[in-house]
Legacy VTK file of the C-alpha trace (Angstrom):
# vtk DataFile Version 3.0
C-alpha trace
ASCII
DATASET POLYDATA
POINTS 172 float
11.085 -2.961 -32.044
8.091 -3.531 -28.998
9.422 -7.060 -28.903
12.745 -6.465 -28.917
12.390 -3.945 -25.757
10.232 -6.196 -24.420
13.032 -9.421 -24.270
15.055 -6.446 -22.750
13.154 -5.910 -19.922
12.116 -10.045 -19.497
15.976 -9.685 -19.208
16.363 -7.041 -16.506
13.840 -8.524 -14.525
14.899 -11.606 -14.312
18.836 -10.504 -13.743
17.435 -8.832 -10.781
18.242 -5.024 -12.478
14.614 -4.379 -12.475
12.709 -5.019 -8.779
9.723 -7.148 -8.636
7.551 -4.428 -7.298
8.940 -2.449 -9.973
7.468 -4.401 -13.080
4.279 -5.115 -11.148
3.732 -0.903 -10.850
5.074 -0.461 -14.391
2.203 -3.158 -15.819
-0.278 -0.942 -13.124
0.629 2.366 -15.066
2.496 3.791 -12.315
5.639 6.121 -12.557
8.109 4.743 -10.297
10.737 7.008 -8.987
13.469 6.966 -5.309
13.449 9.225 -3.198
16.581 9.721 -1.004
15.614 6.885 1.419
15.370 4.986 -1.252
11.587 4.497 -1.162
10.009 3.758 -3.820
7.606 5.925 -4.938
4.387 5.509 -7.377
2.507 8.002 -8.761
-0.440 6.137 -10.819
-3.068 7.317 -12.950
-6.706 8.159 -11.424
-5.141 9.936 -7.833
-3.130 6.913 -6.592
-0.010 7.694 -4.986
1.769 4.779 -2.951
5.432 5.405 -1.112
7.153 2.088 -0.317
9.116 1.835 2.440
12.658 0.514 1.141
12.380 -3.668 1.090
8.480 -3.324 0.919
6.912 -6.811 -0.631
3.617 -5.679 -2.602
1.914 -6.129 -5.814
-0.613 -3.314 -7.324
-3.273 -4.508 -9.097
-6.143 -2.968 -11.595
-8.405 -5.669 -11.077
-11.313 -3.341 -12.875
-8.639 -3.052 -15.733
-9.821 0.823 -16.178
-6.024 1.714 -15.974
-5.334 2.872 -12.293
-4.518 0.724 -9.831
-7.335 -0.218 -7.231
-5.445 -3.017 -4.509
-2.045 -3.443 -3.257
-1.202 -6.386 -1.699
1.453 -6.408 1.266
3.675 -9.025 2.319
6.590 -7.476 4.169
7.179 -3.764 5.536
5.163 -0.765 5.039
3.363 1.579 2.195
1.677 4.891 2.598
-1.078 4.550 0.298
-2.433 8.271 -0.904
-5.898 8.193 -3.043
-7.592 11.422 -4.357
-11.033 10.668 -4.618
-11.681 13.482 -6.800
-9.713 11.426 -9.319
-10.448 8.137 -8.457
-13.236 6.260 -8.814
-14.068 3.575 -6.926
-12.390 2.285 -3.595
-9.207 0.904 -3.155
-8.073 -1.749 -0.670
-4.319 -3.266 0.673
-4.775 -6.508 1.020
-2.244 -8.482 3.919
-1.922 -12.001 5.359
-4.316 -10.934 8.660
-5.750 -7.742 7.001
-8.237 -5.903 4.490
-7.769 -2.151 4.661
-10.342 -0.452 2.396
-11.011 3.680 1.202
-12.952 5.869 -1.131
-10.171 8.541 -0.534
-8.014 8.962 2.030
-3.965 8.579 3.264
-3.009 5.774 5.444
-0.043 3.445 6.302
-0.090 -0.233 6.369
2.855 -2.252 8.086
2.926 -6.027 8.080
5.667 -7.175 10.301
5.998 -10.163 12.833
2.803 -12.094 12.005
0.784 -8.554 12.177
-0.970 -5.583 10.331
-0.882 -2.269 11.694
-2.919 0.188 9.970
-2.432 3.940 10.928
-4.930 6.767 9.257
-3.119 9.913 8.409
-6.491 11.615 6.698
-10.065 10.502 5.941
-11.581 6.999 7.008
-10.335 3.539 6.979
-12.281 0.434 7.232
-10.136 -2.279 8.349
-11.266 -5.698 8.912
-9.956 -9.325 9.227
-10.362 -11.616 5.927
-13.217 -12.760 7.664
-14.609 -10.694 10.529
-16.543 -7.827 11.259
-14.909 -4.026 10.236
-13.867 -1.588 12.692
-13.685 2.217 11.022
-10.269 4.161 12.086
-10.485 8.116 11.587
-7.093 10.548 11.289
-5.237 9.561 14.392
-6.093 6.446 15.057
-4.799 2.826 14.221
-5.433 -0.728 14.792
-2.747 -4.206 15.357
-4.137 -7.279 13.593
-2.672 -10.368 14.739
-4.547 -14.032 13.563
-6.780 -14.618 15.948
-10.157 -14.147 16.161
-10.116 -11.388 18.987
-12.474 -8.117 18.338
-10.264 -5.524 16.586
-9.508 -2.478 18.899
-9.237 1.009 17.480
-6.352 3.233 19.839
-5.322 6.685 19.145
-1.998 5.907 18.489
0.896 7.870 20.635
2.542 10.902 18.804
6.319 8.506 18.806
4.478 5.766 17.312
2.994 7.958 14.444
6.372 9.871 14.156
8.340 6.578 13.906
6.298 4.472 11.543
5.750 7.977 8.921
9.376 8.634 9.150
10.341 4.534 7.767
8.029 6.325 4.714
9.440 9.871 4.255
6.804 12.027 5.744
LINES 1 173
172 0 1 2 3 4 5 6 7 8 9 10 11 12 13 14 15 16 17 18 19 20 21 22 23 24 25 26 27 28 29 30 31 32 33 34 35 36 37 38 39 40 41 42 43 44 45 46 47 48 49 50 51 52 53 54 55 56 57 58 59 60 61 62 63 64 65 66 67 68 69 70 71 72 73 74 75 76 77 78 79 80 81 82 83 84 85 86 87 88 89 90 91 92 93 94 95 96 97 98 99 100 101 102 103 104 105 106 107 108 109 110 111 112 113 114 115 116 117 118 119 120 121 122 123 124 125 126 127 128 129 130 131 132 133 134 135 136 137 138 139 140 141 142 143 144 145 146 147 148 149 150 151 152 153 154 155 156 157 158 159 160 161 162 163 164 165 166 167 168 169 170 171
């Protein structure tokens, strides 16, 4: 019987029925539901919550294997990445192309679009650093563009539009 469901969904996935992301949060431990923008959203064991902005390209991973996720890694559009530290143990981190955002506990939005990261702290602290640079800490409020150079990274309060807009792409 396991195997058989298992061929099924080898199947699905690889018709296309099932999303990518989809199986990748399934093998994390995540429920995986839409809401009516069609983001997808995970609820995962130990206080990790991530809502996927509709086309998002990401990957959860429990590299500690104690059955909640503890990375995402983001290719394309934006996540809203929600972790209860109460619950959670350990930090978690999103992992892009120009980026490394990492929390104990905290809510915050990544975006990776047109050869950038833009990280945007909606509560708690967010260290955010290059792959290979020096971190810059954001608080509520405040974000940071990462681009591939080797510039220092500059923390703004972002505008109130800017915050509206890129929350909004993630249902909030």
């Amino acid at each position: 019987m396991h195997t058989t469901l298992r061929n099924l969904f080898v199947a699905a996935l690889a018709a296309g029925l099932i999303p990518y992301e989809a199986a990748l949060a399934q093998s994390a431990g995540c429920a995986i539901s839409r809401d009516a923008g069609a983001r997808q959203v995970l609820s995962c064991p130990g206080g990790v919550k991530v809502t996927a902005e509709a086309g998002a390209s990401f990957r959860l991973t429990d590299r500690n294997r104690d059955g909640s996720p503890d990375s995402a890694s983001l290719r394309r559009k934006a996540i809203l990445v929600d972790v209860d530290s109460s619950q959670h143990t350990g930090g978690f981190q999103v992992v892009t192309p120009q980026a490394i955002a990492a929390v104990r506990g905290t809510q915050w939005a990544v975006d990776v679009a047109g050869g950038k990261t833009s990280v945007l702290v909606v509560s708690g602290s967010v260290a955010v650093r290059r792959p290979a640079g020096e971190p810059v800490v954001l608080s509520p409020g405040e974000g940071v563009d990462v681009s591939s150079s080797t510039e220092p990274l500059v923390v703004r309060r972002w505008p109130a539009p800017r915050v509206a807009a890129l929350l909004a792409r993630l249902g909030q």
